[in-house]
C-alpha positions in Angstrom: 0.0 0.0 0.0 1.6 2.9 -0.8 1.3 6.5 1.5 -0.9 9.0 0.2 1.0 12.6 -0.1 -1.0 15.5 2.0 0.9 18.7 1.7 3.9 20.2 3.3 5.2 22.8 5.3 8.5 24.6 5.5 10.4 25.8 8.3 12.4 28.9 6.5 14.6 27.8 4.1 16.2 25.2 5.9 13.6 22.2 6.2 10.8 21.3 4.6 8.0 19.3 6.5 6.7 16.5 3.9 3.1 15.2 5.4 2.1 11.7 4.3 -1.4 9.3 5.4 -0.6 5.5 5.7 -3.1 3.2 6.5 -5.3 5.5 7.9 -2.4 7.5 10.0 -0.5 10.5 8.9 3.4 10.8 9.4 5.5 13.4 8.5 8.9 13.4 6.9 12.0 16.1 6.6 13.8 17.0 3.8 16.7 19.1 5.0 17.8 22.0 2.6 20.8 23.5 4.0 22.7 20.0 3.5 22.3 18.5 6.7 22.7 14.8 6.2 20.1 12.7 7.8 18.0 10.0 6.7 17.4 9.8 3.0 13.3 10.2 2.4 13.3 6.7 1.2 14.3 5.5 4.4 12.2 7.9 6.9 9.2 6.6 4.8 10.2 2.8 4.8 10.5 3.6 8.9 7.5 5.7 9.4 5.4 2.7 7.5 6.9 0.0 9.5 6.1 2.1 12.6 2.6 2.4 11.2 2.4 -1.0 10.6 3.5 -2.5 13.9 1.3 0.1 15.6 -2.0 -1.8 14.0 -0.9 -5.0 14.1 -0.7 -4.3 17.8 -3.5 -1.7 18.1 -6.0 -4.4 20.3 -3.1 -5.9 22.4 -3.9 -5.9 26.2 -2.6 -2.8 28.2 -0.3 -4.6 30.4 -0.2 -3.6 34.1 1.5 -1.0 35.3 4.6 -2.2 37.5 6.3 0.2 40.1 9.4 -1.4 39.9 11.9 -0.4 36.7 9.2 2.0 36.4 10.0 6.2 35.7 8.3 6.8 39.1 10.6 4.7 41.1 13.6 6.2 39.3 12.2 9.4 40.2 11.6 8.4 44.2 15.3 6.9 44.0 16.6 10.3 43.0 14.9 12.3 45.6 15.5 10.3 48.6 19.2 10.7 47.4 18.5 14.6 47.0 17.0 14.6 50.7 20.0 12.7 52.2 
């Protein structure tokens, strides 16, 4: 299936925003114009379709449970108990 163009948008002269819909889902990817070397726009859409992909392929898993441990929240407690030492 191939990603249907939208429009784009620049930001000055330097980038220019190209906006794509895939599958339902819009994506967006940059072509730099002040010679910036980045991704070529073959590969920021191969990766922006994958990404679109694997997001509906798991779009009805289950939400697992949240778990304190490992979790942002405990690193955050870790850091001010050290803070408050």
């Amino acid at each position: 299936m191939k990603a249907k163009y939208i429009g784009c948008t620049k930001d000055g002269w330097q980038h220019t925003e190209l906006h794509y819909e895939y599958r339902g889902h819009h994506y967006i990817i940059t072509k730099h114009n002040n010679g910036y070397l980045d991704k070529s726009l073959k590969q920021q859409h191969q990766e922006e379709q994958a990404r679109i992909d694997d997001l509906i392929e798991h779009e009805n898993d289950p939400i697992p449970e949240w778990e304190y441990e490992g979790s942002a929240q405990e690193g955050f407690d870790l850091f001010w108990e050290y803070v408050n030492q």
